[in-house]
C-alpha positions as CSV (number, residue, x, y, z in Angstrom):
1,X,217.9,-6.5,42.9
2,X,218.5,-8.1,39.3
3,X,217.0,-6.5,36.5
4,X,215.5,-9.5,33.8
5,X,214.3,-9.3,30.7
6,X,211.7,-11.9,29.5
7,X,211.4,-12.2,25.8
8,X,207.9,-14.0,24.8
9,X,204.3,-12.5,25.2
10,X,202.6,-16.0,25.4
11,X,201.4,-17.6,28.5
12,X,204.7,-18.8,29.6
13,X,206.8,-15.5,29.1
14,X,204.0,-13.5,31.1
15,X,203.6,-16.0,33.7
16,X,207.9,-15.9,33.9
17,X,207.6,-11.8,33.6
18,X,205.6,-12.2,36.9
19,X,207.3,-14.8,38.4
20,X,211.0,-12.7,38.2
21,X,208.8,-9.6,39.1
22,X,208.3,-10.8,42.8
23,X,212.0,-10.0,43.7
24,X,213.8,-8.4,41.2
25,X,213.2,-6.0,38.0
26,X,211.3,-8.2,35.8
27,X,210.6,-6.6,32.2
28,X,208.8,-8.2,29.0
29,X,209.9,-8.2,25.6
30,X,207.2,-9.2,22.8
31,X,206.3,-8.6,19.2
32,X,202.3,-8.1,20.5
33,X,201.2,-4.9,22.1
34,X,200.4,-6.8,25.6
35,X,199.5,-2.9,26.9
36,X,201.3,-3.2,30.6
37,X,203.4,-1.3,32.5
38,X,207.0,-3.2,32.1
39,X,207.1,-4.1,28.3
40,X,210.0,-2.3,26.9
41,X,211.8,-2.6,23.4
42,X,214.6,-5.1,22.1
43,X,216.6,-2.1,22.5
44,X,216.1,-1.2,26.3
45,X,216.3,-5.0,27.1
46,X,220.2,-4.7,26.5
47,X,221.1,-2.8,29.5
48,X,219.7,-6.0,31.6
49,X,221.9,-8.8,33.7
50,X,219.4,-11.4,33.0
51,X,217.7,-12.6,30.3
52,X,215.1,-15.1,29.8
53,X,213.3,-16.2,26.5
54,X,210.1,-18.1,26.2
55,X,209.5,-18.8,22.7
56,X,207.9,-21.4,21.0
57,X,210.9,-23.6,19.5
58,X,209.3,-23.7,15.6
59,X,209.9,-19.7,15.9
60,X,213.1,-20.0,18.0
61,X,215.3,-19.9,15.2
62,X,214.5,-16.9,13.2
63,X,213.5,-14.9,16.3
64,X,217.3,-15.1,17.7
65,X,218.1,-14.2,14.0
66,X,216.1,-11.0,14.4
67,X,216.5,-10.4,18.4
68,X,220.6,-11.0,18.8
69,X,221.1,-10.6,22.6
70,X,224.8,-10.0,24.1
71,X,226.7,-12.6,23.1
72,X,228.4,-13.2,27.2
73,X,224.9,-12.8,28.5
74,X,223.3,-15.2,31.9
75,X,220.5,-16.4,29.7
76,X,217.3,-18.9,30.9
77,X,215.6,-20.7,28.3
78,X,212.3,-21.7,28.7
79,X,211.6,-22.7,25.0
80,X,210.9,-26.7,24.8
81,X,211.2,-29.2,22.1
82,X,213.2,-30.2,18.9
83,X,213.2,-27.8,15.6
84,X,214.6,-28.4,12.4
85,X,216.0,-31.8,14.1
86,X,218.0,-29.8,16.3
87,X,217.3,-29.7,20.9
88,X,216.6,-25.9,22.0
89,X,220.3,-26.3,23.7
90,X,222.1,-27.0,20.3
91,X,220.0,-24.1,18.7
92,X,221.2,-21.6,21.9
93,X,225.0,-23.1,21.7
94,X,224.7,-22.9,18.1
95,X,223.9,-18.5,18.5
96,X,225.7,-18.4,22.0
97,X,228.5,-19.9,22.4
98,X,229.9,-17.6,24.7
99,X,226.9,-17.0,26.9
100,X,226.5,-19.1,30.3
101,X,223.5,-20.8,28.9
102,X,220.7,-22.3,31.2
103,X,217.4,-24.1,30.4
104,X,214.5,-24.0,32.6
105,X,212.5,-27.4,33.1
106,X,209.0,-28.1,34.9
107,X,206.8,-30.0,35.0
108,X,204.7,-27.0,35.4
109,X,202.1,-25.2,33.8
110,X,201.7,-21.0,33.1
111,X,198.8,-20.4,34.6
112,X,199.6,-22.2,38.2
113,X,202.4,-20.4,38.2
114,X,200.9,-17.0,37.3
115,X,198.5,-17.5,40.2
116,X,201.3,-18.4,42.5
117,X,200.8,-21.9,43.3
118,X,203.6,-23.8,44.3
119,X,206.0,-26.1,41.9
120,X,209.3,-27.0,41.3
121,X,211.6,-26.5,38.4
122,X,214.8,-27.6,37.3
123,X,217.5,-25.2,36.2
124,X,220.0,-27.4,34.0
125,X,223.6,-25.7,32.8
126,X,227.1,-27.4,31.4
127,X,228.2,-25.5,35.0
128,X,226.2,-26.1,38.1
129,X,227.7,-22.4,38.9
130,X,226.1,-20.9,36.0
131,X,222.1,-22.9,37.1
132,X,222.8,-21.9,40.8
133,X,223.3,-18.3,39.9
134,X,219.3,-18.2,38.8
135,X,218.0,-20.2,41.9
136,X,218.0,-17.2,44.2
137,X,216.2,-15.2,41.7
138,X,213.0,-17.2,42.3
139,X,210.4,-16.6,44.4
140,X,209.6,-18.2,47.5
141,X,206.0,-20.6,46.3
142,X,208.6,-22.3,43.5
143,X,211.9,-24.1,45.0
144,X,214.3,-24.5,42.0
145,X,216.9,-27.2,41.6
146,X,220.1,-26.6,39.5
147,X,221.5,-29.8,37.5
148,X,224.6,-29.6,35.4
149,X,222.8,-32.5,32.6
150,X,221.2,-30.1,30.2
151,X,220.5,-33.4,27.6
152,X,219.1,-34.9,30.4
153,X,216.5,-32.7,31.1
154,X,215.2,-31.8,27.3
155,X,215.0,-35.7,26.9
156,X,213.0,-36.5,30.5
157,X,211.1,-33.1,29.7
158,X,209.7,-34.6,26.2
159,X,209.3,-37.9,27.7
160,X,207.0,-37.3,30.7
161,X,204.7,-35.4,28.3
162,X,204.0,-38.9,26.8
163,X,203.3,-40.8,30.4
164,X,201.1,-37.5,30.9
165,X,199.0,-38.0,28.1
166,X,198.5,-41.6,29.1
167,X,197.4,-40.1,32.1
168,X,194.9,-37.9,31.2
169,X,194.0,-40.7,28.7
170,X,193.5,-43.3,31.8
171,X,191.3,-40.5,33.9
172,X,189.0,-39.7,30.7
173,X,188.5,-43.6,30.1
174,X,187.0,-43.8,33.8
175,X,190.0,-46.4,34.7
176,X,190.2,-45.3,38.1
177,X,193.7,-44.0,40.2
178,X,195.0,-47.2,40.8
179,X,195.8,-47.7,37.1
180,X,197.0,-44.0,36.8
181,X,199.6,-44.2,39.6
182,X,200.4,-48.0,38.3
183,X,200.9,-46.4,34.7
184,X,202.9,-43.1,36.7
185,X,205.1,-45.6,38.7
186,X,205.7,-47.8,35.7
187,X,206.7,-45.1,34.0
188,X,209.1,-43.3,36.1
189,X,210.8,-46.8,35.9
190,X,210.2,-46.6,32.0
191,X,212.3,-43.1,32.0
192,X,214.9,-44.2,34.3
193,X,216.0,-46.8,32.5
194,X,215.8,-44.8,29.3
């Protein structure tokens, strides 16, 4: 049984606390009082084998400044987007070097996962060793891929976010499935050849 330590008291970080907690040692890091059981300090969170952090990317920055983690840890991001111009992978690479880096992909959203509905995710790394070593430590309603193209996945992450909205933008407008799966389709198409 690993012992993991997720950093981030927002939706995501609680819903990957509970996630890890199914089969392993799962523990929760945050700056907010979130009064349960398994939050533990910055301090005990050093004596785990896996960390994950789940922080908004505008913070990301200045919270690795203030919560420095061991610098040959097995760290999972699951902070998205772009800050200060820079991916969440060049901001990790940037802090760890050393680490064996993974980033955590959906699409999925907190609270499914909290309630245990099934998904899939994609665990990227530069070393398809380092992504597969996470897999096993999922539970058994989410079936995890590993990938070795973490670019790859930041950039189709951020894109079908956009063919999403269009989604939820046809569906509002009353336009019926037919144009939703055409504008799906036609955008899987879209990404691929991007």
């Amino acid at each position: 049984m690993a012992r993991i330590s997720v950093f981030g008291g927002g939706a995501w970080g609680r819903a990957l606390h509970f996630v890890f907690g199914e089969k392993n040692d799962s523990f929760i890091v945050s700056r907010r009082n979130l009064n349960c059981d398994s939050q533990i300090t910055q301090e005990e969170a050093q004596n785990s084998d896996f960390f994950v952090v789940a922080i908004c990317s505008f913070a990301l920055q200045s919270w690795l400044k203030d919560f420095p983690l061991p610098q040959e840890s097995k760290i999972l991001v699951a902070s998205k987007g772009v800050a200060n111009g820079l991916f969440v992978s060049e901001i990790f690479l940037k802090f760890y070097p050393k680490a064996k880096l993974s980033f955590l992909a959906g699409p999925s959203f907190a609270k499914e996962v909290a309630q245990s509905l099934p998904c899939a995710l994609n665990v990227h790394s530069q070393s398809i060793q380092d992504a597969q070593e996470w897999l096993d430590l999922f539970p058994s309603f989410i079936k995890p891929y590993a990938d070795d193209d973490i670019m790859g996945g930041e950039i189709g992450g951020a894109y079908k976010n956009v063919i999403a909205i269009a989604s939820g933008i046809c569906e509002g407008m009353g336009l019926g499935n037919n144009a939703r799966a055409s504008l799906v389709a036609r955008g899987l198409v879209e990404m691929t050849r991007f």
